[in-house]
C-alpha positions in Angstrom: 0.0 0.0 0.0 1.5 3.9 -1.0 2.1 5.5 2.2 1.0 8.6 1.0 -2.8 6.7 1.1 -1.8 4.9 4.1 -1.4 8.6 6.0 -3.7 10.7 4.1 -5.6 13.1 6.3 -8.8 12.4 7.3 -9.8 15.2 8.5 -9.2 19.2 8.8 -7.3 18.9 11.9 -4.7 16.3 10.0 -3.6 18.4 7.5 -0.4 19.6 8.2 1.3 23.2 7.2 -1.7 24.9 5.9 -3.0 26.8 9.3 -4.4 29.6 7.6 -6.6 27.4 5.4 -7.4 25.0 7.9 -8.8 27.8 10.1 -10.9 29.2 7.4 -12.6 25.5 6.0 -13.2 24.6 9.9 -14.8 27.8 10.6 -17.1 27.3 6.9 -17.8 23.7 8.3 -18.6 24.9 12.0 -21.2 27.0 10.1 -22.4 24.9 7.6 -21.9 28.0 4.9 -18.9 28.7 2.4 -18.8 30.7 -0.4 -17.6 30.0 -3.9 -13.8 28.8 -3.5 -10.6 28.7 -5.4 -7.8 26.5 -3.9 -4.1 26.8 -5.4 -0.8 25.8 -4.4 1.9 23.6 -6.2 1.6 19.7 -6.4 1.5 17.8 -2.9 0.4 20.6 -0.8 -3.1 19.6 0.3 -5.7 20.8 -1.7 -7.5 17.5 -2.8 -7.4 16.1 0.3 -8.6 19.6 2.0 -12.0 19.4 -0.4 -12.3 15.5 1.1 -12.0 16.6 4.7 -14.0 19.9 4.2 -16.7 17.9 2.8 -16.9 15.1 5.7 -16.7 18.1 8.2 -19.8 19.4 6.3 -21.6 16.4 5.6 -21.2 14.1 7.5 -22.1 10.8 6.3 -23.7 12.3 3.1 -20.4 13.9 2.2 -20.2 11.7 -0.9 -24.0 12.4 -2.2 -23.6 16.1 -1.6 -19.7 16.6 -2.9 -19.7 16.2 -7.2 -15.7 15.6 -8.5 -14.7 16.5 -11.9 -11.9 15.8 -13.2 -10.9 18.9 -15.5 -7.6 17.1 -16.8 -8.9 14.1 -17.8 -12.2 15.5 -19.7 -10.3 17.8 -21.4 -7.6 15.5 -22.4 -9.4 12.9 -23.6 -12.8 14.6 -24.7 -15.4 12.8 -25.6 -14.3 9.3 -25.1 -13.9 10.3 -21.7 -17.7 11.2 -21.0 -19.0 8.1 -23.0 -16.9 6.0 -20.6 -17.2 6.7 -17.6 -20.2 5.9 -15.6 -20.7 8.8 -13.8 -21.3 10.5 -17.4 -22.2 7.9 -19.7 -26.0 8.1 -19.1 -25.8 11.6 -19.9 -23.9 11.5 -22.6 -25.7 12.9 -26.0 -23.3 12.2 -29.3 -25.1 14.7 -31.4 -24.0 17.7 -29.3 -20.3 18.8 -29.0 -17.8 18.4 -25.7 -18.7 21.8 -24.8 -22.6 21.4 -25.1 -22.4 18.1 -23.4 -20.0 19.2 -20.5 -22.5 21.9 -19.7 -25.3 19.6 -19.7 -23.8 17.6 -17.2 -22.8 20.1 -15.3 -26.4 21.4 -15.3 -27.8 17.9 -14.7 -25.5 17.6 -11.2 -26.0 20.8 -10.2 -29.9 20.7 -10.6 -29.9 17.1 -7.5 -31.3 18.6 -4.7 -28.3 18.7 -1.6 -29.4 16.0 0.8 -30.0 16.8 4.3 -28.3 20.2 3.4 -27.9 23.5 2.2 -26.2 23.3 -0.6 -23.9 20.9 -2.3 -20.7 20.7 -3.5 -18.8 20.9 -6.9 -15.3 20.4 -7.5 -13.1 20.9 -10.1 -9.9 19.3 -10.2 -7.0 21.1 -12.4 -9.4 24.0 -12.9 -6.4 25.7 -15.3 -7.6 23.2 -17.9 -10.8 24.2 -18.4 -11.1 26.7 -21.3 -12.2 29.6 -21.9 -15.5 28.6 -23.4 -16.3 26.4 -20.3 -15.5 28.9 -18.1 -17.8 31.1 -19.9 -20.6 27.9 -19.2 -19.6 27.9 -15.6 -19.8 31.6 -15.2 -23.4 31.0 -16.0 -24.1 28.3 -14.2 -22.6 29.8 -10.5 -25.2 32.7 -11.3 -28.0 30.4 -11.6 -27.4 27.3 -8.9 -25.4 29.5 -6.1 -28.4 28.7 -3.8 -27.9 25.0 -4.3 -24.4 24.9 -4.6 -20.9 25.8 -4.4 -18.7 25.4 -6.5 -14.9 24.8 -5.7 -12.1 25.1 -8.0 -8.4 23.6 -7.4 -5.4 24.8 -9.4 -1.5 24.9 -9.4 -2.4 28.4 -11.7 -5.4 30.5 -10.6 -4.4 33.4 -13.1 -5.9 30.4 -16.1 -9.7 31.3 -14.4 -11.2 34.3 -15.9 -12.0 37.1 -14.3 -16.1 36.7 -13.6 -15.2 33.3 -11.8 -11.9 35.0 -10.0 -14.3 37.4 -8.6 -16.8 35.2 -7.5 -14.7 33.1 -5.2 -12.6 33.3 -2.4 -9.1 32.4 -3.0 -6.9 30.2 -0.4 -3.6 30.1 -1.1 -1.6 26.6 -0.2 1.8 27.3 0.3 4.7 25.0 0.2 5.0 22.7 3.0 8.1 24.1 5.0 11.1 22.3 5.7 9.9 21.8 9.8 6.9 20.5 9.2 7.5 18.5 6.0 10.6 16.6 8.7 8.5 16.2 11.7 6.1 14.3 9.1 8.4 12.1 7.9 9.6 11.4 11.2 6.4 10.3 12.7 6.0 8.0 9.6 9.7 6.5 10.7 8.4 5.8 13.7 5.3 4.0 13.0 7.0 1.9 9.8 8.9 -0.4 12.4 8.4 -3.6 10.2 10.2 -2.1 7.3 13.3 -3.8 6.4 15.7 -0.7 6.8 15.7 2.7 8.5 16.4 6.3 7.7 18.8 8.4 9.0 18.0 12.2 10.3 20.8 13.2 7.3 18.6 11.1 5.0 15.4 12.9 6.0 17.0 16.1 5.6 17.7 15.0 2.1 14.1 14.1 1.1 12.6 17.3 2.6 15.3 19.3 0.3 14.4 17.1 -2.5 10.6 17.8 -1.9 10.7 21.6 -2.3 7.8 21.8 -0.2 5.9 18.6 -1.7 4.9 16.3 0.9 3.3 13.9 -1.1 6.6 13.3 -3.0 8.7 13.6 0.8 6.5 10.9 1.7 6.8 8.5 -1.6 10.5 9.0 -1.4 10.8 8.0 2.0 8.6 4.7 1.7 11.0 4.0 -1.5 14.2 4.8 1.0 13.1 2.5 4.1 11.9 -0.5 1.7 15.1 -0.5 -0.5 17.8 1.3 2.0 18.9 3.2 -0.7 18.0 6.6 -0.3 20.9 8.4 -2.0 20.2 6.3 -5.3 16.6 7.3 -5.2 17.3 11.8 -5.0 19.2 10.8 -7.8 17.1 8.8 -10.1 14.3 11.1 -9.3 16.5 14.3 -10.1 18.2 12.3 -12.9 15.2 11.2 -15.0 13.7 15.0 -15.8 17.0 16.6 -15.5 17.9 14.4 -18.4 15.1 15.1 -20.3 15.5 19.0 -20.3 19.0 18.4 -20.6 18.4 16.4 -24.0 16.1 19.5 -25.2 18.8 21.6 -24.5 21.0 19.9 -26.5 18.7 20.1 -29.4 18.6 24.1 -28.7 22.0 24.1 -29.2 21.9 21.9 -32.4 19.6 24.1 -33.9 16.5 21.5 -33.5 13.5 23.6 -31.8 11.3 21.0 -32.7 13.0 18.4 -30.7 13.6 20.5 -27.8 9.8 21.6 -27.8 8.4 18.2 -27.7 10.9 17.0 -24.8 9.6 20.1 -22.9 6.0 19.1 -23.7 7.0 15.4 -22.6 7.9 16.8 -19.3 4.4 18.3 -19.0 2.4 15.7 -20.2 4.6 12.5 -19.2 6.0 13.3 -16.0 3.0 15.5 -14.9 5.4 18.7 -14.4 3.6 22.2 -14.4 5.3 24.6 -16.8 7.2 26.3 -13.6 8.5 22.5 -12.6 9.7 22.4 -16.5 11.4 25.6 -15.7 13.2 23.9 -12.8 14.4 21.5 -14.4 15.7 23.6 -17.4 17.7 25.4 -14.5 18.7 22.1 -13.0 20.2 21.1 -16.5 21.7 24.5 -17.4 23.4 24.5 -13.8 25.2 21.2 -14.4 26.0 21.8 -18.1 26.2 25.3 -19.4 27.5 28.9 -18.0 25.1 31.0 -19.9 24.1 34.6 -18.2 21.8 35.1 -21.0 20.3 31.4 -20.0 19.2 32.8 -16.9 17.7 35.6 -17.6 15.0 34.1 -20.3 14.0 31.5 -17.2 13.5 34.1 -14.9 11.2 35.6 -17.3 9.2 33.2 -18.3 9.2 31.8 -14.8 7.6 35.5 -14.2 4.9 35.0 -17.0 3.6 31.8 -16.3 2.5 33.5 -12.8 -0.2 35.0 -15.1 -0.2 32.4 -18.2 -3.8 31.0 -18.9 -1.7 28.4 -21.7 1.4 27.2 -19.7 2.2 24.9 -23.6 2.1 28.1 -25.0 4.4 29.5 -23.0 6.6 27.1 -22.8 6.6 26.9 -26.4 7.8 30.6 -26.6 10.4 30.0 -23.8 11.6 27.4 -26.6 12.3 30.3 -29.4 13.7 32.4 -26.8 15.9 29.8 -25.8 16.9 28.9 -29.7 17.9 32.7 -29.6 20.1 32.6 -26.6 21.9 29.5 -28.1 22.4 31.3 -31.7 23.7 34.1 -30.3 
């Protein structure tokens, strides 16, 4: 079993370095009210698992009839495929209409179930930076006409990819990294229980996972379960630095072969492969440029684009300019 399943949070209280937050869902729950919400933060911070304990602390036993999930990623990835096959969707599905006219109809359809034994009802939006523009524009519509019924919630590594009218309407909570502290205390409670793994971890070790994290718990935790089951923690920083590193450093390559196309669709890999956001692309690109090149000019176009994507709805787009800008850099 992942440990990171095995020690998820159950509940508000369990969530660990996000105070702020936690005060302000505990205090919604207490109240049974909470207005229109947008949750961001970077990978492994806590927002998923703060819409699952919010909602028990609401709920109750009806958290999962009152609480709707979509996956934004997923159905605009794959379309729709994606809403013919799943379950959830499939008896709603209408091929005549497009993605857009179904998604909305679905959407309605939830949003029109009466909460039970409550208020109002939940829906969630996973990866809310995916949905586009012409959804958004649907959602706009729908908050305006359901917000007696129900709220809608919206997580996101990049809020600035909602537009305006939604930004507006929701109150933003902000997770921020895990720090260093807290991310070590965690680990070392999970050291503690784990007795029955085969090898330990030293306090040096530990210290190397939480600077390896950057403030993700969820990959502090999956590197120490991989440490104290193989006793090889050292390998495992550099496998998992090793692997992306090498990829950006392969695109970089191609940058300065003269091969944008190459380098484009290596940084694109990264994004839809791996799972990076356009900012953890950017890291890596530093990661790569640190152990291979010496170019002032280098780091100047990543701390640029490191600066636009704050605001980016498109992070491909982005990092498909980043891509020309680099080319240039490497011409020069």
């Amino acid at each position: 079993m992942f440990w990171i399943e095995k020690y998820r949070p159950g509940s508000l209280n369990d969530l660990v370095g996000q105070d702020a937050v936690v005060r302000h869902l505990s205090s919604f729950a207490e109240n049974k009210t909470c207005p229109h919400l947008i949750l961001s933060g970077l990978h492994g911070t806590g927002k998923s698992v703060a819409v699952e304990c919010f909602s028990r602390a609401l709920f109750g036993e009806n958290c999962d009839l009152n609480t709707t999930v979509f996956s934004t990623a997923d159905l605009f990835s794959q379309g729709k495929s994606f809403l013919e096959q799943d379950e959830r969707y499939a008896h709603l599905y209408q091929k005549n209409l497009s993605f857009i006219n179904n998604l909305k109809h679905i959407i309605r359809w939830y949003a029109a179930i009466r909460p039970l034994n409550a208020g109002f009802k939940l829906m969630v939006f996973e990866d809310a930076h995916f949905l586009t523009r012409d959804a958004q524009q649907a959602l706009r519509r729908i908050m305006e006409r359901t917000s007696t019924t129900c709220r809608f919630v919206f997580t996101t590594t990049n809020p600035s990819a909602l537009i305006a009218p939604i930004r507006s309407r929701c109150l933003p909570l902000f997770f921020a990294p895990v720090d260093a502290e807290t991310t070590l205390a965690r680990l070392r409670t999970i050291r503690a229980t784990e007795t029955s793994c085969p090898h330990t971890c030293s306090d040096d070790n530990l210290e190397l996972i939480v600077q390896a994290s950057a403030g993700d718990l969820r990959r502090a935790i999956l590197l120490l379960q991989g440490a104290m089951e193989t006793g090889r923690c050292t390998d495992l920083l550099d496998i998992m630095q090793a692997e992306t590193t090498n990829v950006a450093t392969g695109a970089l390559d191609s940058l300065r072969g003269g091969d944008a196309r190459n380098a484009r669709k290596r940084f694109e890999a990264l994004m839809i492969d791996y799972g990076l956001s356009g900012r953890d692309v950017i890291g890596e690109i530093r990661h790569a440029a640190k152990r291979e090149y010496n170019h002032p000019a280098l780091a100047v176009a990543l701390a640029d684009y490191d600066s636009r994507l704050l605001h980016a709805s498109n992070e491909y787009v982005q990092i498909g300019a980043l891509t020309g800008r680099l080319r240039e850099v490497f011409s020069s």
